[in-house]
C-alpha positions as CSV (number, residue, x, y, z in Angstrom):
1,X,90.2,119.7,125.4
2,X,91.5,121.5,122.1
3,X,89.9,120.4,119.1
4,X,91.8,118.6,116.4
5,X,93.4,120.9,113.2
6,X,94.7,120.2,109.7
7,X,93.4,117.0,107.9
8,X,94.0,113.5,108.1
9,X,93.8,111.3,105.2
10,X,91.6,108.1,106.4
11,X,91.6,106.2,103.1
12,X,92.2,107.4,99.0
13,X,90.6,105.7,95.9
14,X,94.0,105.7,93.8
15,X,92.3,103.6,91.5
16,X,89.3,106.4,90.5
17,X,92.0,108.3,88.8
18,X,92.9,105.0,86.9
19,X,89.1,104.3,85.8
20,X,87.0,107.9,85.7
21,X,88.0,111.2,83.9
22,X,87.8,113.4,87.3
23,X,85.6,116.0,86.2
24,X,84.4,118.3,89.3
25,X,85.3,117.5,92.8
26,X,83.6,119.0,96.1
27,X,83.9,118.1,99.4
28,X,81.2,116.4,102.2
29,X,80.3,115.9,105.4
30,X,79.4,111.9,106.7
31,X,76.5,111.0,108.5
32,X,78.6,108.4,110.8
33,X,77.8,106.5,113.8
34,X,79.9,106.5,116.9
35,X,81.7,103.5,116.4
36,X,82.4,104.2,112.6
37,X,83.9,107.5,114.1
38,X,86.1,105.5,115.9
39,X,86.8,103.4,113.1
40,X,87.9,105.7,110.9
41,X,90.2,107.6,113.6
42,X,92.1,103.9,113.4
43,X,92.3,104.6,109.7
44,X,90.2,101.5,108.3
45,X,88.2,101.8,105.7
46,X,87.9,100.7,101.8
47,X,86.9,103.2,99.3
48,X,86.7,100.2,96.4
49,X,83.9,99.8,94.5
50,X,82.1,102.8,96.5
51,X,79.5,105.3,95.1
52,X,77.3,108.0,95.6
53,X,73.5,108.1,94.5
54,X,70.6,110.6,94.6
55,X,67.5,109.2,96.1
56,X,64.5,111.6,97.9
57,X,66.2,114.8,97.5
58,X,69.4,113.7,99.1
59,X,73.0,111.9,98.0
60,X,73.8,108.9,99.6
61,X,76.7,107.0,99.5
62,X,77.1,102.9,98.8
63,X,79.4,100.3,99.2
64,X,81.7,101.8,101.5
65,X,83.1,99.7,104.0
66,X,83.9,100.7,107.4
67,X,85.8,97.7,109.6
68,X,83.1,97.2,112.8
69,X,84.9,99.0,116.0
70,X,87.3,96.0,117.7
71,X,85.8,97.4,121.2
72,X,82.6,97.8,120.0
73,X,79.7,95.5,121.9
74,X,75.8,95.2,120.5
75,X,75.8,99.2,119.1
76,X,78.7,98.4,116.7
77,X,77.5,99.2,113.4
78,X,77.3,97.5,109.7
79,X,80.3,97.6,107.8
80,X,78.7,98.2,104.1
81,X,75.4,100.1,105.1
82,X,74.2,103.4,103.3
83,X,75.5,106.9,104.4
84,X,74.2,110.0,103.9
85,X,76.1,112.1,102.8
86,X,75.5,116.0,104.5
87,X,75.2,118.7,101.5
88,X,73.9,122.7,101.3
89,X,70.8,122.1,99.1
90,X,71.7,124.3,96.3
91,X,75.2,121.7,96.0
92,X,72.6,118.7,96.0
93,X,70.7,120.1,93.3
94,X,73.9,121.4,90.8
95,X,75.2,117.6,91.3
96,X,71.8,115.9,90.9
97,X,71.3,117.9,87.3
98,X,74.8,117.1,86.1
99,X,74.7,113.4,87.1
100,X,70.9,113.1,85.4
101,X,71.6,115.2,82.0
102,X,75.1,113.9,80.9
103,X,75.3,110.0,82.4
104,X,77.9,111.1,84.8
105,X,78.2,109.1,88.0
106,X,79.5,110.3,92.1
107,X,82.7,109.1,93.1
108,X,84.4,109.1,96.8
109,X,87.8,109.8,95.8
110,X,88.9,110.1,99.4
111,X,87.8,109.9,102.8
112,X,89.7,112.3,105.9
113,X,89.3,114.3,109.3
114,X,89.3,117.7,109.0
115,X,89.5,119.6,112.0
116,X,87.8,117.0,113.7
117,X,85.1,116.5,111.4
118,X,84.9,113.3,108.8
119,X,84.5,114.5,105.6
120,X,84.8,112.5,101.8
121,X,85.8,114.2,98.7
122,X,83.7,113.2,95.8
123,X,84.4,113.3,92.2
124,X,82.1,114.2,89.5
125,X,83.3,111.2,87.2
126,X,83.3,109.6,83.5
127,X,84.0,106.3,83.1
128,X,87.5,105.8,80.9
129,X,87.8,103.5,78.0
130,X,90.6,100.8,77.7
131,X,92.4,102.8,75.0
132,X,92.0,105.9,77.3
133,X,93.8,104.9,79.9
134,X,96.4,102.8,77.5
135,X,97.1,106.7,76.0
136,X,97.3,107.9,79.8
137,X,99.8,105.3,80.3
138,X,101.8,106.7,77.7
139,X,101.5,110.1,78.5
140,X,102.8,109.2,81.7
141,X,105.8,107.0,80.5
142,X,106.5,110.0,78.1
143,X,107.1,112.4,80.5
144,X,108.6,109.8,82.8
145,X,111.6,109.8,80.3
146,X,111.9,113.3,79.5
147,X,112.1,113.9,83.2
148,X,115.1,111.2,83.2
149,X,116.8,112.4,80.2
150,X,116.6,116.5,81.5
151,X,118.3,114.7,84.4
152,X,120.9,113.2,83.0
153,X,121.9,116.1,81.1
154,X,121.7,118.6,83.8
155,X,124.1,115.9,85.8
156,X,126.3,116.1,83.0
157,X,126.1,112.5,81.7
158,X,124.5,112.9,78.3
């Protein structure tokens, strides 16, 4: 049987880009369960309110919720239990120091197959204030109209 290739996208945190400044990202391998594999090939699971932690030398991740397996029986897993996340060691200290010295925190900003493998991207994050993301909304409305307006005059109606 030919293994899978490309990447499919399982489940995105759109809202992380709303509430952290996305900082660094790197990529990660799951420490899953057979019937969160499964799971996840059916494309459930919730990114919300999901982080990653340092604890013993290794970066775990909380709060995310995989769906337990329809077809599962007694080895089904829990939905919201603690997943480590599988890391070279020299990646796990670089993201340990940053986290530590400047009060930034571990985001999953997605969670996909790639050939066959799950993986999560995680984003090095700050948290936004309210009138940081009030001037991001404006950024964006901004260049929404000057997109619209370049559009109408390259259509001839202005």
């Amino acid at each position: 049987m030919p293994r899978e290739k490309g990447q499919k996208v399982v489940a995105s945190n759109r809202k992380a880009r709303h509430d952290y400044a996305i900082l660094d990202t790197f990529e990660a391998g799951l420490q899953l369960t057979g019937t969160e594999v499964k799971s996840l090939r059916l494309g459930r699971a919730s990114l919300t309110d999901a982080f990653a932690q340092e604890r013993d030398g290794e970066i775990y991740l909380h709060h995310l919720h995989i769906p337990e397996y329809t077809q599962g029986t007694w080895t089904n897993h829990e939905p919201r239990r603690t997943r480590k996340l599988l890391l070279n060691r020299m990646e796990i200290i670089k993201l340990t120091t940053k986290i530590n010295e400047s009060g930034l925190t571990l985001i999953p900003l997605s969670i996909y197959f790639k050939d066959g493998w799950a993986k999560v991207e995680l984003g090095l994050a700050r948290g936004k204030k309210d009138y940081d993301k009030r001037q991001d909304l404006a950024k964006r409305d901004a260049n929404r109209e000057i997109q619209r307006s370049l559009g109408r005059r390259s259509k001839g109606m202005d």
